[in-house]
N, C-alpha and C positions, 0 to 999 in steps of 0.2 A: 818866443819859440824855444823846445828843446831840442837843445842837438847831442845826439849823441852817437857810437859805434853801430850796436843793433837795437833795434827797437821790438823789444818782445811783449805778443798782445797776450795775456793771461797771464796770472802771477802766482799759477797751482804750483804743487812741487814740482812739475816739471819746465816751466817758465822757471824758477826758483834755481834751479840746477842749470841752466843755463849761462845763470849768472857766473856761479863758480866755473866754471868751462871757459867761458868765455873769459874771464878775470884770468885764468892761469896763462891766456894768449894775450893778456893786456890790451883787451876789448872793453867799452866801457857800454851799460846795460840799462836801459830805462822800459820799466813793463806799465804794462797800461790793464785797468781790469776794472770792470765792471760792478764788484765785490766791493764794498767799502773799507776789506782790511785783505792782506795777503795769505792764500794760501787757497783760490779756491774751493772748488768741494769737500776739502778736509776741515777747512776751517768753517763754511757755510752749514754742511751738510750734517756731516759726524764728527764732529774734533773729538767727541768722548770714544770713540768706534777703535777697536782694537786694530790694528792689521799686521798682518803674517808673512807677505811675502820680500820684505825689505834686505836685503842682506847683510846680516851682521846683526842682526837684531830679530829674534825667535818670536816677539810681540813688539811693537811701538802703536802708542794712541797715535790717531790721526793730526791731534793739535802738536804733540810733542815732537812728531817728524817735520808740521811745517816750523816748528820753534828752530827744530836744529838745523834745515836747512837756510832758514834767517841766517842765523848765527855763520854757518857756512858760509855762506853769500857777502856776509856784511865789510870781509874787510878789500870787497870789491865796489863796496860805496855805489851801491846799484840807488836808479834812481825810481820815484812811484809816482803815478799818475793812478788813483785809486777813487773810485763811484762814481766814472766816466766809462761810456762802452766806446770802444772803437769804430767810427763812424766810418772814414771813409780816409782811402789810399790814392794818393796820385804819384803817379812817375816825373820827374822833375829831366828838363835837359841833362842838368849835369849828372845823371844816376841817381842822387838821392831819392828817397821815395819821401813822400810828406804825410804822417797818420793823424785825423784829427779827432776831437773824439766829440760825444754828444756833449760837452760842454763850451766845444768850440779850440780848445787846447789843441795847440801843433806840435809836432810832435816831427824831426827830420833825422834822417840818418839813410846810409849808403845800400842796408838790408833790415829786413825784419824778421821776422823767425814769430811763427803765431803758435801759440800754445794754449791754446783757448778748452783745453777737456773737450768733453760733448758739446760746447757751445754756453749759451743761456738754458736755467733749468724752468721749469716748470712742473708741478708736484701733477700727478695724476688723480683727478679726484672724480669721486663717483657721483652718479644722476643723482641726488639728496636735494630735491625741492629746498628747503631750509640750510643747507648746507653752509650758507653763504654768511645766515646769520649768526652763528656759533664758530665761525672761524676766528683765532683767539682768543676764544670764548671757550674753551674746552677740548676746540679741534684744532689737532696741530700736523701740522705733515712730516716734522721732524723733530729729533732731541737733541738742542744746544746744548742744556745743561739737566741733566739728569737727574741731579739732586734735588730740584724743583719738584721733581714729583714722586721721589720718594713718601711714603707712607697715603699717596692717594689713589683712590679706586679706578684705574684704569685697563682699559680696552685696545686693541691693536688688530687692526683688518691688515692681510695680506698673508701671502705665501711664499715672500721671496727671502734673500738673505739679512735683509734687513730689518721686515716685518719678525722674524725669528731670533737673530739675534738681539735685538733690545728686549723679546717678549722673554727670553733668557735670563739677561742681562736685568731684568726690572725682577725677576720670579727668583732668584738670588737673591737680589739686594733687598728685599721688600717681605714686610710683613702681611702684605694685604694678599690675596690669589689676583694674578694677572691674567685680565681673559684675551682670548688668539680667537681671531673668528677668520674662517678660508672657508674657500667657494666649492673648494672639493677637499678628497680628502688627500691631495697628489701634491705635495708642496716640490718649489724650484729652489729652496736653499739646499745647501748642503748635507749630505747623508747624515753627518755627527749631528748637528743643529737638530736634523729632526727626529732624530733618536735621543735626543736633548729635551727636545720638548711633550713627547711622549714620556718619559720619566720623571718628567717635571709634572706632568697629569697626575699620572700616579699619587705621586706623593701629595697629591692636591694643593700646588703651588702654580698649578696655571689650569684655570678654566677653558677649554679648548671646543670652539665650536665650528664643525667642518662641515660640507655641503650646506652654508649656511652664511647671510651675507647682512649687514645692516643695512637695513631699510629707510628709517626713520630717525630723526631724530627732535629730544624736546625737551621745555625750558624755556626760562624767561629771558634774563640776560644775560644766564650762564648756562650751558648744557646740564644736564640733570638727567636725562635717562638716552638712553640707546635703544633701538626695537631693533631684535635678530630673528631673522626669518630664517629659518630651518628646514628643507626637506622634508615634507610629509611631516610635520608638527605645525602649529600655531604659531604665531609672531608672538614675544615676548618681552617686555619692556624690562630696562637691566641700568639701574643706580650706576652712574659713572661721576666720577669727576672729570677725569681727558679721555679721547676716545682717537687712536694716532692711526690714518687711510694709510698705511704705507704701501702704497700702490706702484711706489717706480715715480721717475722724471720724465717727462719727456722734454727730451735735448734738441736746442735750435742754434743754428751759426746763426740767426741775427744778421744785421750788416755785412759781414764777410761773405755771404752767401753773394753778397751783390759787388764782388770786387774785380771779377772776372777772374777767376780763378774753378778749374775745374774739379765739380762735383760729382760725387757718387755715392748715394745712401746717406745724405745726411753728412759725409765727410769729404774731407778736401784730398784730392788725388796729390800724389806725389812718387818723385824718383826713389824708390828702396836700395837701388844698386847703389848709391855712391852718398847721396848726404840731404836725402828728406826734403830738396828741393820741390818746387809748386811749377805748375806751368807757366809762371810769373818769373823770368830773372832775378835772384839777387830776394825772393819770398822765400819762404819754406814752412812747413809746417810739421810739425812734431806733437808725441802725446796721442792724448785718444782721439784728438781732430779731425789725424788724416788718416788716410787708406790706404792698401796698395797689397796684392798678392801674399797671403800668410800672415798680415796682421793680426798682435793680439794686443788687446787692451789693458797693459799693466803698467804701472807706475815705470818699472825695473827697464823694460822696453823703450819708455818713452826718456829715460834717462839716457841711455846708450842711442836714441837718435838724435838727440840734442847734442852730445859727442860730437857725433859726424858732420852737423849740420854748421856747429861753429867751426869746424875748419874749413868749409867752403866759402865760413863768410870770412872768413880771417882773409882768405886769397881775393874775395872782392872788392875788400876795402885798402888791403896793402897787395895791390900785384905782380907788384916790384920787390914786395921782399920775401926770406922763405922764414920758417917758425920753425926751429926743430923743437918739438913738445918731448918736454923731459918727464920723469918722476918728481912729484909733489914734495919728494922727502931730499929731491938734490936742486929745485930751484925756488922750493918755497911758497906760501902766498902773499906774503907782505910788500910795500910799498908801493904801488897800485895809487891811480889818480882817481878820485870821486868821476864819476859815469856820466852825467850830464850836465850842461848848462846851457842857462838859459840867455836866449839874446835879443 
């Protein structure tokens, strides 16, 4: 069994950041996630994906932020329980809670702090008869690595931020024209992106087809053409090599949904007045998880509730002693014991 201070379920940036929070109160940190490697959605989803709203940094890749939050984290000797999903919590006499995971791995400590994102993802993909048999086979629902498909003929369904900014993002980097197929002609990314991507028309570096959906797809044991059905035109068969549905996730809590801990929309309710507390004693949940009046879903947010949340646990686990939390730059991060062990 591992024992340790808090046991945090997700190991995105904001699980990640907990770690350093926690370590500055000389808490010790073991995350449990479902992901094979740390860093949730940044690392599963976009590690190559620019983002913007970080402070201190005007742009950071998504891999690069979970790199440096590692590194942050590290000399807090956090511990990982990583390609296990968090199965099930029990309350133990003595306080501690016990987390085990689908591999059967125990997991003990006095609080837990869950930082699970949306939950488990799931790509949205469209009614495509065939669909099933060209998945990695040409059909991909996301870009690990980008460079892979530099200089080949590809296709991109969707209207949201993401469907736009790769179709950018590849119409730059790419000799070939990169086609953008949307259902109307009203896209949900961002005003620049799609003023972005009409200028990219122009210059004939993105093939753009709007009121207009793929329908079909064919090929033997690799994708080979695409059929785009268009608004008052004929269906049209179109040479691809990848063809990316970027259609959204849809996010599921999984196991936790069945913890007894209160739901709403998909997210786990909690206290916002004081420190991100669950209807569970000595639980909490932070990040884009939970809910609660004025919630928004930012990274930056879900940083400054992990804040709060370890100092509720700091008084659970010591509640006999007090912490006074100083500046970083007058007590340091070093000297700190490794975070779990096992027994």
């Amino acid at each position: 069994m591992i024992q340790t201070d808090i046991i945090i379920v997700g190991a995105g940036p904001v699980g990640l950041f907990t770690v350093f929070e926690a370590g500055l109160m000389k808490l010790k940190c073991h995350l449990i996630d479902v992901i094979p490697q740390a860093g949730g959605q940044l690392t599963e989803i976009y590690p190559k994906k620019p983002i913007y709203d970080i402070p201190g940094f005007p742009s950071i890749l998504a891999g690069q932020l979970v790199n440096n939050l590692l590194k942050q984290a590290e000399p807090f000797h956090p511990g990982f329980t990583l390609g296990e999903r968090a199965e099930t919590i029990e309350k133990q006499e003595d306080g501690n809670f016990i987390v085990t995971t689908s591999e059967g791995t125990e997991h003990m400590a006095p609080t837990v702090i869950i930082a699970g994102g949306l939950g488990s993802f799931e790509p949205r993909k469209p009614k495509i008869d065939s669909l099933s048999h060209f998945e990695k086979k040409g059909v991909e629902y996301m870009v690990r690595e980008p460079k892979n498909f530099i200089g080949k003929k590809l296709f991109i369904s969707g209207g949201g931020d993401s469907a736009l900014d790769w179709a950018i993002y590849f119409a730059e980097n790419h000799s070939i024209p990169v086609g953008l197929v949307h259902r109307t002609d009203m896209f949900r990314g961002h005003k620049d992106s799609v003023e972005k991507i009409y200028d990219l028309q122009k210059k004939g570096e993105i093939e753009l087809f709007t009121h207009a959906e793929v329908i079909d797809l064919k090929g033997e044991n690799q994708l080979e053409q695409i059929v785009v059905k268009q608004k008052d035109k004929n269906a049209i068969e179109i040479n691809v090599d990848y063809w990316f549905p970027l259609f959204g996730l849809s996010p599921k809590l999984g196991p936790i949904a069945n913890w007894g801990l209160e739901i709403e929309k998909n997210a786990i309710k909690v206290d916002n007045t004081l420190d991100y507390q669950t209807n569970i004693p000595g639980v909490f949940a932070i990040g884009d998880v939970n809910t609660y009046p004025g919630k928004l879903k930012l990274i930056l947010c879900g940083f400054h509730e992990a804040t709060l949340a370890v100092q509720t646990a700091y008084k659970i686990i010591y509640p006999n002693k007090r912490f006074t939390m100083k500046y970083t730059t007058v007590q340091g991060i070093q000297g700190f014991e490794p975070d779990s062990v096992k027994v």
